[in-house]
CHARMM-style PDB file with segment names, atoms N, HN, CA, C and O in Angstrom:
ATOM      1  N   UNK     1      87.266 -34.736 -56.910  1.00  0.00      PROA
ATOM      2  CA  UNK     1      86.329 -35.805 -56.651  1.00  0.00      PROA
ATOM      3  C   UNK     1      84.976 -35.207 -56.246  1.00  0.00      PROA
ATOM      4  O   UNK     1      84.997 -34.167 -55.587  1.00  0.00      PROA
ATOM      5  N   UNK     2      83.945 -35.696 -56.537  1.00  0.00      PROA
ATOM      6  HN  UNK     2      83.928 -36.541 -57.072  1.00  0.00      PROA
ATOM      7  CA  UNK     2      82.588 -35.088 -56.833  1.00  0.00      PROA
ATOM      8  C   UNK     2      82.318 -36.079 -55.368  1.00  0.00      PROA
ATOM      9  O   UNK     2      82.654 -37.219 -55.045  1.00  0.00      PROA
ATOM     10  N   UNK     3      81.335 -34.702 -54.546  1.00  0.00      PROA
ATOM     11  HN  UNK     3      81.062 -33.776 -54.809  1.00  0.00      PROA
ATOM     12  CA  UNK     3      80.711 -35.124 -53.202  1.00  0.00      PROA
ATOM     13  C   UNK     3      79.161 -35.565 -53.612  1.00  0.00      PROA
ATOM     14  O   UNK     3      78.337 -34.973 -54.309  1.00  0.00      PROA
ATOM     15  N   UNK     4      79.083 -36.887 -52.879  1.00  0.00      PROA
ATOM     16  HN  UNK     4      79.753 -37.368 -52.313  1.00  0.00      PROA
ATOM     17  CA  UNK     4      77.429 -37.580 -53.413  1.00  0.00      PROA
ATOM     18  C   UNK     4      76.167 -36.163 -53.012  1.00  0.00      PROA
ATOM     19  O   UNK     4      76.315 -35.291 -52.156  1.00  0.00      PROA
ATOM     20  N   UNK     5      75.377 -36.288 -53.640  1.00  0.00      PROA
ATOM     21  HN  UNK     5      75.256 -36.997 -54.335  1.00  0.00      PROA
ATOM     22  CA  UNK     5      74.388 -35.486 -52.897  1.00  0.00      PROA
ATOM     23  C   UNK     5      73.700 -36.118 -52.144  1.00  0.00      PROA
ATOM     24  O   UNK     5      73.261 -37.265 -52.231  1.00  0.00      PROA
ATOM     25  N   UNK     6      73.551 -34.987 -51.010  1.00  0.00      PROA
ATOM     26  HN  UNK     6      73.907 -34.055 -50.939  1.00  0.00      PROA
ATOM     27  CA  UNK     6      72.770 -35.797 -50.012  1.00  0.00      PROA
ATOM     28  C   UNK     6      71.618 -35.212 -50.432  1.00  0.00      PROA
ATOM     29  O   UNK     6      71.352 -34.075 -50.820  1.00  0.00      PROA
ATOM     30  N   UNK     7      70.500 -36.968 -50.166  1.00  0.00      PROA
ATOM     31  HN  UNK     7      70.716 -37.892 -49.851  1.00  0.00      PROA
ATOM     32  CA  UNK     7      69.307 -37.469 -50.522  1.00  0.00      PROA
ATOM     33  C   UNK     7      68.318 -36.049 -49.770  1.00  0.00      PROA
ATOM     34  O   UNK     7      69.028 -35.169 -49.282  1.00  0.00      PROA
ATOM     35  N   UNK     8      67.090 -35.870 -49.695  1.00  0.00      PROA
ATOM     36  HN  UNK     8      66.513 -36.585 -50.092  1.00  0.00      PROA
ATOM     37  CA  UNK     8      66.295 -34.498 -49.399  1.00  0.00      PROA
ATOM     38  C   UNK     8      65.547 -35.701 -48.765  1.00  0.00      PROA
ATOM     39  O   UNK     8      65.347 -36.793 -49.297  1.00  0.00      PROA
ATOM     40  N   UNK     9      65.079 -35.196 -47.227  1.00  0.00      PROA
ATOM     41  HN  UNK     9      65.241 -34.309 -46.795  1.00  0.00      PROA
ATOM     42  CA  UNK     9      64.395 -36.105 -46.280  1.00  0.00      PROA
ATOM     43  C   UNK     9      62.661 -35.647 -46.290  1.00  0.00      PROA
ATOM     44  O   UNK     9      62.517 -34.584 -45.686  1.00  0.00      PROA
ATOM     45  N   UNK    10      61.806 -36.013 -46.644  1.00  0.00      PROA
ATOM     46  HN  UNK    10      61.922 -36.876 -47.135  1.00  0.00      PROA
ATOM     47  CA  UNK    10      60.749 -34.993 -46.824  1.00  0.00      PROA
ATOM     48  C   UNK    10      59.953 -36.476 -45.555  1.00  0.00      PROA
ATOM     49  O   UNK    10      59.791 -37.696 -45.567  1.00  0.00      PROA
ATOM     50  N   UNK    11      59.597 -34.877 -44.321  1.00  0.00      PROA
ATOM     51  HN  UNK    11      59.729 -33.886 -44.311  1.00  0.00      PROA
ATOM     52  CA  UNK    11      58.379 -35.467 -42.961  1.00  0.00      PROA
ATOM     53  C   UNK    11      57.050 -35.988 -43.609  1.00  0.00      PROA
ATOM     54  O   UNK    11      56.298 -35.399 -44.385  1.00  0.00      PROA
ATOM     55  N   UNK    12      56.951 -37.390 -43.025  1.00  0.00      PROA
ATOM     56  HN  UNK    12      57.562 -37.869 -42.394  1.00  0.00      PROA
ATOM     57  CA  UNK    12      55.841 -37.895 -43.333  1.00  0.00      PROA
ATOM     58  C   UNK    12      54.464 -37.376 -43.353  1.00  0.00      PROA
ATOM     59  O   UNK    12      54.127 -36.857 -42.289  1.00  0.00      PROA
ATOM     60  N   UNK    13      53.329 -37.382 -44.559  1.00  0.00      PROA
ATOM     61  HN  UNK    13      53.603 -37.803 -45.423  1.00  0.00      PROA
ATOM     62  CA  UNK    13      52.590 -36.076 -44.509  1.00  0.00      PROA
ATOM     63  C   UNK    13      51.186 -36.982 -44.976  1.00  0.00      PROA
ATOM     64  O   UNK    13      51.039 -37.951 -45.721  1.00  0.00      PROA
ATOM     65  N   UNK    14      50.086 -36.022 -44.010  1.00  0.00      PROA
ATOM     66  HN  UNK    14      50.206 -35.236 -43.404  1.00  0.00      PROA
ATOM     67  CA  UNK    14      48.491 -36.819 -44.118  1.00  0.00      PROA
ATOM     68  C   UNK    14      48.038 -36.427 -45.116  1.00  0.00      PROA
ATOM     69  O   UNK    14      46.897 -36.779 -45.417  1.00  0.00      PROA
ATOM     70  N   UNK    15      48.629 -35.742 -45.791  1.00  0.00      PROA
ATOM     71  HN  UNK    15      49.556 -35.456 -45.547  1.00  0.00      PROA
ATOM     72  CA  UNK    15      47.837 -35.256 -46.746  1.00  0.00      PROA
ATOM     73  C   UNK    15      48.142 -35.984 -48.270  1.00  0.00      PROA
ATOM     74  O   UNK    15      49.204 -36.292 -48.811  1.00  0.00      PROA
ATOM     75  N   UNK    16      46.647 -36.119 -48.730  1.00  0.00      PROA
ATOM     76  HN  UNK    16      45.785 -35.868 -48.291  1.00  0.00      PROA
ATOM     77  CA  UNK    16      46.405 -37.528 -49.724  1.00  0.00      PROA
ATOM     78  C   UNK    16      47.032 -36.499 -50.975  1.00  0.00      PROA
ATOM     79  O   UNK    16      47.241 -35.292 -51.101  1.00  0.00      PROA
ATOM     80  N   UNK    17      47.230 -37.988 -51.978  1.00  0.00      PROA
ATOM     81  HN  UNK    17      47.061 -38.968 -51.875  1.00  0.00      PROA
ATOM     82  CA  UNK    17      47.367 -37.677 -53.437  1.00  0.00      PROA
ATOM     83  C   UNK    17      46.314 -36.733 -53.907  1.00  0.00      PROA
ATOM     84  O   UNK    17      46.627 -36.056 -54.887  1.00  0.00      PROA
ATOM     85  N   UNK    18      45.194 -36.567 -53.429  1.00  0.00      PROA
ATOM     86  HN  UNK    18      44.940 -37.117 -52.634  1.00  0.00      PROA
ATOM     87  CA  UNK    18      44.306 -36.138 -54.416  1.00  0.00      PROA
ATOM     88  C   UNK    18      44.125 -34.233 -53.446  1.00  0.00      PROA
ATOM     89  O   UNK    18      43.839 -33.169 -53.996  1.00  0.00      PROA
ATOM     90  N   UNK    19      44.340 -34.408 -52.362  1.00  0.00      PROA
ATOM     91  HN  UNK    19      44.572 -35.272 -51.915  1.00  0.00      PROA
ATOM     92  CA  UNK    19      44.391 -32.663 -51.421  1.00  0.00      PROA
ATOM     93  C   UNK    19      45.729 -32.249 -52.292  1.00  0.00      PROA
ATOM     94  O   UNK    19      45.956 -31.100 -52.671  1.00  0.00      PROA
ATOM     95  N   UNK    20      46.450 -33.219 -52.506  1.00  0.00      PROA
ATOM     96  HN  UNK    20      46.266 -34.153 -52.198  1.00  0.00      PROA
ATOM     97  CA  UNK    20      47.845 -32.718 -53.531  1.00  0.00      PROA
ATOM     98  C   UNK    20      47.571 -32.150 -54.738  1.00  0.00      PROA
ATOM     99  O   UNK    20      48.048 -31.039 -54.970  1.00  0.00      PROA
ATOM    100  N   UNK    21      46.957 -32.648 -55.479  1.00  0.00      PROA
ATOM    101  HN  UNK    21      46.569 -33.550 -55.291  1.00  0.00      PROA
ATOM    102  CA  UNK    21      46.229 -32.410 -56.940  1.00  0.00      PROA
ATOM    103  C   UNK    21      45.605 -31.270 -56.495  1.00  0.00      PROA
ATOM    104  O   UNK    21      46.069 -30.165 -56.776  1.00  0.00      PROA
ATOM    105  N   UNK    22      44.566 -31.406 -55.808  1.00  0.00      PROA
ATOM    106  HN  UNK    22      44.189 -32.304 -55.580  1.00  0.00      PROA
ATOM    107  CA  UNK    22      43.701 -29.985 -55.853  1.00  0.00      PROA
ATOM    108  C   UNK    22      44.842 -28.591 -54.847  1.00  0.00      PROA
ATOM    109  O   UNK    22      44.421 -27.435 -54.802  1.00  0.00      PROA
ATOM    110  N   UNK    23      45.859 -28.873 -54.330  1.00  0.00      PROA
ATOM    111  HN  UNK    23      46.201 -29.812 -54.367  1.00  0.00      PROA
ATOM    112  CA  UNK    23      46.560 -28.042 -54.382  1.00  0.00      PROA
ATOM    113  C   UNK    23      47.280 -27.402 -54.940  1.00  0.00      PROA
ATOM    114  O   UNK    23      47.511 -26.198 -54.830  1.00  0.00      PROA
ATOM    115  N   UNK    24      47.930 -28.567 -55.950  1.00  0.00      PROA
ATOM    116  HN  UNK    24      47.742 -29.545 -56.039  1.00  0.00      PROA
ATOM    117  CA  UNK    24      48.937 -27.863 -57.237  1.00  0.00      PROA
ATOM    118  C   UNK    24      47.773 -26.966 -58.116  1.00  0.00      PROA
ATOM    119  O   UNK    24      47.979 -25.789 -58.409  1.00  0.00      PROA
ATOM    120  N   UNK    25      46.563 -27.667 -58.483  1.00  0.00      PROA
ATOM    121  HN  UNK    25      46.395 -28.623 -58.245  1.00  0.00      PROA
ATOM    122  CA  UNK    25      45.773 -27.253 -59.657  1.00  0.00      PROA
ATOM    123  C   UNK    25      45.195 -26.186 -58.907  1.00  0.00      PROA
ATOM    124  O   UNK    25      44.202 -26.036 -59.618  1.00  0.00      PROA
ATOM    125  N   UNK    26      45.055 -25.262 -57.936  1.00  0.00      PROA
ATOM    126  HN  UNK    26      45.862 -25.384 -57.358  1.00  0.00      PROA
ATOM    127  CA  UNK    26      44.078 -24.395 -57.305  1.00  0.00      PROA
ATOM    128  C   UNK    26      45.400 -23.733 -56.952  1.00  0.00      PROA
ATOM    129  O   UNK    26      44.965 -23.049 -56.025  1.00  0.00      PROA
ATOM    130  N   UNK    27      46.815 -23.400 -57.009  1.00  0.00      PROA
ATOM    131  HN  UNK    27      47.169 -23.955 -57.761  1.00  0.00      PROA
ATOM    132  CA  UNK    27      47.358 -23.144 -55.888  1.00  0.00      PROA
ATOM    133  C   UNK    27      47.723 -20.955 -56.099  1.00  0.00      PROA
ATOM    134  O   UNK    27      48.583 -20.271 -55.543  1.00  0.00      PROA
ATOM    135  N   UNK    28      46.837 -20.619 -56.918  1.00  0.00      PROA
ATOM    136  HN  UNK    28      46.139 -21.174 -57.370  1.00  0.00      PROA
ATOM    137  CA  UNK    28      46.634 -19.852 -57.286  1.00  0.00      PROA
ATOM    138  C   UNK    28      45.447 -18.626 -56.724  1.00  0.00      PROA
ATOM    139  O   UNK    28      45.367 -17.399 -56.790  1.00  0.00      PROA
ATOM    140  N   UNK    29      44.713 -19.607 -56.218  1.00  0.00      PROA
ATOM    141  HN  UNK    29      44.778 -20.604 -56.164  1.00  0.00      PROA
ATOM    142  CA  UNK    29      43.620 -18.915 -54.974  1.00  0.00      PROA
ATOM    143  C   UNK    29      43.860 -18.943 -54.148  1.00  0.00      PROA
ATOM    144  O   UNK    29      44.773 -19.733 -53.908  1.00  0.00      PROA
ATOM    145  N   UNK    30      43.158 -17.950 -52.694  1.00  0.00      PROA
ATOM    146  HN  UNK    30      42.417 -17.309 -52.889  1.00  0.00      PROA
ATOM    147  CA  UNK    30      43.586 -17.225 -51.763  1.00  0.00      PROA
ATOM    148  C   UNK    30      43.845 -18.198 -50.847  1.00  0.00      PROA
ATOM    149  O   UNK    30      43.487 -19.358 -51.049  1.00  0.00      PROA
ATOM    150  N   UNK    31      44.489 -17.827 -49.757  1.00  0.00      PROA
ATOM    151  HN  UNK    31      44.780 -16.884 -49.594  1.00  0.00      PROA
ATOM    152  CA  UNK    31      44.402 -18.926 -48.758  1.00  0.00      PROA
ATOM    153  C   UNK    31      43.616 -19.357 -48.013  1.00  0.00      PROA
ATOM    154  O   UNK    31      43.592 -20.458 -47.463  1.00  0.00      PROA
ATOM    155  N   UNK    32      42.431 -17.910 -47.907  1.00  0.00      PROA
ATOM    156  HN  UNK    32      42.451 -17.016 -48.354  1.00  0.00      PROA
ATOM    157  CA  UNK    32      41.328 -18.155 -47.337  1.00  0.00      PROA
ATOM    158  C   UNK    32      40.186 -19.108 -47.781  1.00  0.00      PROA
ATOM    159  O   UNK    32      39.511 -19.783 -47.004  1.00  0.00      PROA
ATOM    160  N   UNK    33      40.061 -19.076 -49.088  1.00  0.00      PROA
ATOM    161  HN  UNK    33      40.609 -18.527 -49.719  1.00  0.00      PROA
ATOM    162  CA  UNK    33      39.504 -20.219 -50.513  1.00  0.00      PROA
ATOM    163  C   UNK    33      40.312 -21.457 -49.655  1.00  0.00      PROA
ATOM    164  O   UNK    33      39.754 -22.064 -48.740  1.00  0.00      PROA
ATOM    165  N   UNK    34      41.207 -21.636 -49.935  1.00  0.00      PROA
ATOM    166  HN  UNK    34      41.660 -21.143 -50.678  1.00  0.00      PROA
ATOM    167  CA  UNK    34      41.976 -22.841 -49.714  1.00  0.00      PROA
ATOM    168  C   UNK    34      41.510 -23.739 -48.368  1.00  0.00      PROA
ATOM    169  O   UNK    34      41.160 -24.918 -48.322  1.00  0.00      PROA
ATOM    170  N   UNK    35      41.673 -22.434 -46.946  1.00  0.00      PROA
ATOM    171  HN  UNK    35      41.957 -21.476 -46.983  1.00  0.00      PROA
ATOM    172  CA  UNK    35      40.960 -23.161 -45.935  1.00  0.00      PROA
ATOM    173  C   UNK    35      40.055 -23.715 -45.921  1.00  0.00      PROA
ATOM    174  O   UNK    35      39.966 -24.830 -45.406  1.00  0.00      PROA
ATOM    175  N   UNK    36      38.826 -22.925 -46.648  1.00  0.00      PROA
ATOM    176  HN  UNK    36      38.898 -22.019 -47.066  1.00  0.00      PROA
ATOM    177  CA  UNK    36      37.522 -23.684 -46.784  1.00  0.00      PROA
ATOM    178  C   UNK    36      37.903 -24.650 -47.443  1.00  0.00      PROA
ATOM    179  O   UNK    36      37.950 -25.644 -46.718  1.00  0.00      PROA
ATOM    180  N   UNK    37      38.198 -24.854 -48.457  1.00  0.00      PROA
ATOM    181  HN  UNK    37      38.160 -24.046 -49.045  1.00  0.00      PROA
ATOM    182  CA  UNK    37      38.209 -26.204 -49.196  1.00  0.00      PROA
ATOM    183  C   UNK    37      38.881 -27.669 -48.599  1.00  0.00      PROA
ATOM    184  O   UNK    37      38.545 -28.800 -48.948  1.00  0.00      PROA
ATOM    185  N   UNK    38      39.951 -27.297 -47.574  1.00  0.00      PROA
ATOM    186  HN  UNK    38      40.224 -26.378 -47.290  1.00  0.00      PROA
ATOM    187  CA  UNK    38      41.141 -28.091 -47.671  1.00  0.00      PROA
ATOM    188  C   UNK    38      41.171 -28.248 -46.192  1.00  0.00      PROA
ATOM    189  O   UNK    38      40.892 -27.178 -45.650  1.00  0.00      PROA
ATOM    190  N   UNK    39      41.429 -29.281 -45.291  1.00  0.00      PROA
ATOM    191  HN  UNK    39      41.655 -30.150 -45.731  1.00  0.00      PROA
ATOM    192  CA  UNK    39      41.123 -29.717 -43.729  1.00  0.00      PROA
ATOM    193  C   UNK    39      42.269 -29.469 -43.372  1.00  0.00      PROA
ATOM    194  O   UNK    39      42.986 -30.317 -42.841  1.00  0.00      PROA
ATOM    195  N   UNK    40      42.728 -27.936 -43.668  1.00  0.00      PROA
ATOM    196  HN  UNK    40      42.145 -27.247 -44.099  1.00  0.00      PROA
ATOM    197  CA  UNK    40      44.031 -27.509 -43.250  1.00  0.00      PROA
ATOM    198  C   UNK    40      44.144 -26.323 -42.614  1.00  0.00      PROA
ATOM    199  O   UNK    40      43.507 -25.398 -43.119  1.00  0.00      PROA
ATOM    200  N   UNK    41      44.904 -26.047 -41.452  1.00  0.00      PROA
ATOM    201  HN  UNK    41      45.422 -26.798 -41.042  1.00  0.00      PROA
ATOM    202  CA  UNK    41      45.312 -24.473 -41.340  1.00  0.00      PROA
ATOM    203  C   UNK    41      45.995 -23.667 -42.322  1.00  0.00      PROA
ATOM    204  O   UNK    41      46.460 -24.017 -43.407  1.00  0.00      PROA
ATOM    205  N   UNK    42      45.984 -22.657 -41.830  1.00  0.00      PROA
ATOM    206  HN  UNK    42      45.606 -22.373 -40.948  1.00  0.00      PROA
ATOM    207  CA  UNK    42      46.779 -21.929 -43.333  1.00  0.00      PROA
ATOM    208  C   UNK    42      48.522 -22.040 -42.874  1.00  0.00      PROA
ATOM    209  O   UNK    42      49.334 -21.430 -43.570  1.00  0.00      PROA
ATOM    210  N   UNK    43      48.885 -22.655 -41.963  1.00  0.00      PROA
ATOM    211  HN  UNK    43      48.226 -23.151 -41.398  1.00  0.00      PROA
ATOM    212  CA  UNK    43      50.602 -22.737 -42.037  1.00  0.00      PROA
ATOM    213  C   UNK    43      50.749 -24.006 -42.533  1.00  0.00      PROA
ATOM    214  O   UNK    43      51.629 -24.273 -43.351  1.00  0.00      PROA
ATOM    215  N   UNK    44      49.425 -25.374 -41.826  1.00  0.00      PROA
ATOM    216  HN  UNK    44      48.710 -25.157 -41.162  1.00  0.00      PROA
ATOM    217  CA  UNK    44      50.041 -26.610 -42.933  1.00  0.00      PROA
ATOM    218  C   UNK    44      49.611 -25.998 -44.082  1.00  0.00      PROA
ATOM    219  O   UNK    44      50.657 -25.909 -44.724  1.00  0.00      PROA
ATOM    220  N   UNK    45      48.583 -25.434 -44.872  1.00  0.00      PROA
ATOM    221  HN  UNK    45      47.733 -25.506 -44.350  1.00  0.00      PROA
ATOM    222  CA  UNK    45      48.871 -24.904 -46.708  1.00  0.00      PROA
ATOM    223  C   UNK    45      49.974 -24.957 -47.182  1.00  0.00      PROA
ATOM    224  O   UNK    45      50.478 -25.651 -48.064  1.00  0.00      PROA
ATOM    225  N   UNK    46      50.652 -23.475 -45.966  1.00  0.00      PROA
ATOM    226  HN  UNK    46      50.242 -22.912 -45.249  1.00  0.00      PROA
ATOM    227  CA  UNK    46      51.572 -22.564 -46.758  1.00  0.00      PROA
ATOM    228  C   UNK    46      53.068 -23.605 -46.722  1.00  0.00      PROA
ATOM    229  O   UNK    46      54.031 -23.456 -47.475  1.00  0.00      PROA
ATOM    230  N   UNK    47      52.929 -24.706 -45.588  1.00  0.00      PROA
ATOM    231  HN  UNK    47      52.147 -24.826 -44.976  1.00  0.00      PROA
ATOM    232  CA  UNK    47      53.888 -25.689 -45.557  1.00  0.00      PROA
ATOM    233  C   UNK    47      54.186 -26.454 -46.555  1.00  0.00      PROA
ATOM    234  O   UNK    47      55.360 -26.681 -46.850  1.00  0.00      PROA
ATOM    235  N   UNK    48      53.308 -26.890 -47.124  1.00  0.00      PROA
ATOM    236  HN  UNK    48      52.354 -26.706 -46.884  1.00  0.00      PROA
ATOM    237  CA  UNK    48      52.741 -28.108 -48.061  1.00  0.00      PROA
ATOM    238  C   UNK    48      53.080 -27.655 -49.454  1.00  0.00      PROA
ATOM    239  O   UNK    48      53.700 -28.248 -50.337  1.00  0.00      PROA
ATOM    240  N   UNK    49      52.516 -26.442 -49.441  1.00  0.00      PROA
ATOM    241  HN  UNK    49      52.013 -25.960 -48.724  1.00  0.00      PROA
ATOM    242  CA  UNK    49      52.974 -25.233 -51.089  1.00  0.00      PROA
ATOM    243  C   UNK    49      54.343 -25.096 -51.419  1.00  0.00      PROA
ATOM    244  O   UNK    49      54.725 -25.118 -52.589  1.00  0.00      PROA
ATOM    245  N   UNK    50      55.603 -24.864 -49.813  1.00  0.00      PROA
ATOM    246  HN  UNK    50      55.292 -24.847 -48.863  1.00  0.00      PROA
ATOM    247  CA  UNK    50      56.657 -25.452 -49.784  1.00  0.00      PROA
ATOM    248  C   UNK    50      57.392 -26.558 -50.076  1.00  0.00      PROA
ATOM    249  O   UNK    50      58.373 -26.572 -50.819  1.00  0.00      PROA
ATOM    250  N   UNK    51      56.871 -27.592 -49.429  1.00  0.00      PROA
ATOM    251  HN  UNK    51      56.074 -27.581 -48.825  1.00  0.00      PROA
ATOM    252  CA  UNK    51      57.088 -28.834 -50.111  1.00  0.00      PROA
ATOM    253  C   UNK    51      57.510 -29.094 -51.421  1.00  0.00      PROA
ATOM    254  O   UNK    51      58.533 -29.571 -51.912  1.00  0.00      PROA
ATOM    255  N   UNK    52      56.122 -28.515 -51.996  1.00  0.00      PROA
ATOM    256  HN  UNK    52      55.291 -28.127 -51.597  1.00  0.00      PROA
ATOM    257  CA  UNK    52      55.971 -29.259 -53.465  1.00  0.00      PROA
ATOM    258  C   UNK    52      55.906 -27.850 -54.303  1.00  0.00      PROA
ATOM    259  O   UNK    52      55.047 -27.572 -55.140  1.00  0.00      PROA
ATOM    260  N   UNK    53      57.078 -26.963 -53.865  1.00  0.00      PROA
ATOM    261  HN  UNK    53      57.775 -27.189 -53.184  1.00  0.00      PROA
ATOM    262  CA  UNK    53      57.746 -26.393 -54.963  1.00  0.00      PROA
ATOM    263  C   UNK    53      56.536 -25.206 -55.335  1.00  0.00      PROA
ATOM    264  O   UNK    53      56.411 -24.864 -56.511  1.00  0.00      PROA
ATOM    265  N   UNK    54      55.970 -24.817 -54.649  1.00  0.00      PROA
ATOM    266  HN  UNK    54      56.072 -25.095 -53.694  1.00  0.00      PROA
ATOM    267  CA  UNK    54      54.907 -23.926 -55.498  1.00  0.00      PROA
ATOM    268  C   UNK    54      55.147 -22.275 -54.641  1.00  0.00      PROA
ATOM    269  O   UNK    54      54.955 -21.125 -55.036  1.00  0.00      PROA
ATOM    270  N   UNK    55      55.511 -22.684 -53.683  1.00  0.00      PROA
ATOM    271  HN  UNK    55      55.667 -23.618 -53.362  1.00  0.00      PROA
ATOM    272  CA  UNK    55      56.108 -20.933 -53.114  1.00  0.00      PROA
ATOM    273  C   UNK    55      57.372 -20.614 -54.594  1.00  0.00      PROA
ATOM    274  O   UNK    55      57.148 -19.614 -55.275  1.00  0.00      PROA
ATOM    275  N   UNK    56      58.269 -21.263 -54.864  1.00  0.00      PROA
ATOM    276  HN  UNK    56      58.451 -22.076 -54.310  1.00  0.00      PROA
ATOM    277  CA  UNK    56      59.012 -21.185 -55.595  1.00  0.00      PROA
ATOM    278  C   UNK    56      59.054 -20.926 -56.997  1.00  0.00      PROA
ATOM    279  O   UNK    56      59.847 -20.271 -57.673  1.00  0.00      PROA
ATOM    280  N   UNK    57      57.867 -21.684 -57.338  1.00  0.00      PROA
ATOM    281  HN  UNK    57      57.223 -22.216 -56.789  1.00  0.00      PROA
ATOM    282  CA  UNK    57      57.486 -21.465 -58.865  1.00  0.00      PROA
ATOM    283  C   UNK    57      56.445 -20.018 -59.370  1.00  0.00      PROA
ATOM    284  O   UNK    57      56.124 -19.525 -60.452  1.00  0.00      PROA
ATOM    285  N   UNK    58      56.153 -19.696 -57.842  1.00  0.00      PROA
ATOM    286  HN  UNK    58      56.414 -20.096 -56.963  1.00  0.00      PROA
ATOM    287  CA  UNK    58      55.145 -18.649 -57.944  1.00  0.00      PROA
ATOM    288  C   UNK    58      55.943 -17.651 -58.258  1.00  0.00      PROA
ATOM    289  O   UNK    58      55.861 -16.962 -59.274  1.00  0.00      PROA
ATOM    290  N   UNK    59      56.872 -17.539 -57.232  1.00  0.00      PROA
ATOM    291  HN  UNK    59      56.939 -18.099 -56.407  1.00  0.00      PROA
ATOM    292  CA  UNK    59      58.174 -16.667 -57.104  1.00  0.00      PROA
ATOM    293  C   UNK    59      58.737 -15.593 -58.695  1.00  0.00      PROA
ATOM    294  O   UNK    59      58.709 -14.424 -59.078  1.00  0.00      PROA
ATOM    295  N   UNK    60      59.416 -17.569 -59.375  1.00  0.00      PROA
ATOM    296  HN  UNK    60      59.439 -18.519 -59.064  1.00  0.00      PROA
ATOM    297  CA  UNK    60      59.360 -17.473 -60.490  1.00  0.00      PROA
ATOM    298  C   UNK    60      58.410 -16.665 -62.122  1.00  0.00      PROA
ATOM    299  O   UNK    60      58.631 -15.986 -63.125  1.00  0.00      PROA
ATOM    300  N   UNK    61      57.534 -17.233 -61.533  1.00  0.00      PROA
ATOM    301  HN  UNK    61      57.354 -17.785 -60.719  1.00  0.00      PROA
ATOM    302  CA  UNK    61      56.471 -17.098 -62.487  1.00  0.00      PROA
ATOM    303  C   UNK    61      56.305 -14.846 -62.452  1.00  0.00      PROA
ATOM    304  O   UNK    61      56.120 -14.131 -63.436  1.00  0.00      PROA
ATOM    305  N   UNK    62      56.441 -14.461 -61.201  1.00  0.00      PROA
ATOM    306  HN  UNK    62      56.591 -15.042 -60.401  1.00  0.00      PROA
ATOM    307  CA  UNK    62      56.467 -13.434 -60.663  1.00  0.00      PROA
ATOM    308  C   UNK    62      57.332 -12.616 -61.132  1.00  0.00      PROA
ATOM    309  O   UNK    62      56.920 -11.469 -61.309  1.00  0.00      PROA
ATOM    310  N   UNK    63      58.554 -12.866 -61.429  1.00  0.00      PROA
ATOM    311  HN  UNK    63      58.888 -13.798 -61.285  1.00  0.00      PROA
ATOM    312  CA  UNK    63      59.973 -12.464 -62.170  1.00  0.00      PROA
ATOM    313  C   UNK    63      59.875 -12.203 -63.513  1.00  0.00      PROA
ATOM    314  O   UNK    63      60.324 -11.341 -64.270  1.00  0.00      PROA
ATOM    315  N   UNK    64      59.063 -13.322 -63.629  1.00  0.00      PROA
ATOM    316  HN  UNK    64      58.699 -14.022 -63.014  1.00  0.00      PROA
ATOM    317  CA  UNK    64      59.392 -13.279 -65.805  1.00  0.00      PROA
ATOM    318  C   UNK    64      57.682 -12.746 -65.989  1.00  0.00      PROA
ATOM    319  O   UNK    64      56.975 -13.325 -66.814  1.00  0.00      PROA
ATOM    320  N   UNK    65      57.323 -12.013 -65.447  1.00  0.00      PROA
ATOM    321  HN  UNK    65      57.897 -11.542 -64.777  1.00  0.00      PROA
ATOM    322  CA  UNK    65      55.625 -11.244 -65.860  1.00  0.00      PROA
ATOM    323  C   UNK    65      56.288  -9.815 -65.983  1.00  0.00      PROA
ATOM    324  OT1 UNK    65      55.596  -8.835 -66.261  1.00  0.00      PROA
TER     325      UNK     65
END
């Protein structure tokens, strides 16, 4: 018998649709770039990059070069 998956709880977050966009689409520049741009410290960034899968895909992307 197959166990349901449990649902992924993601903490409610200030950061808009569009700091999202320019994070996925930029997430390639430094973090220091990023601070300036983005009304963030660099642990919410590096939090947020977590979130939405981009520590992971970098990871990836890193493997198959």
């Amino acid at each position: 018998m197959k166990r349901p998956r449990k649902k992924t709880e993601y903490a409610a977050s200030n950061w808009t649709t569009e700091q999202d966009c320019y994070l996925i689409e930029h997430s390639s520049m430094s973090i220091e770039d990023l601070i300036v741009e983005l009304p963030y410290s660099e642990d919410e960034i590096m939090a947020r990059k977590e979130v939405l899968g981009l520590v992971r895909r970098a990871r990836q992307m890193r493997k198959g070069a």
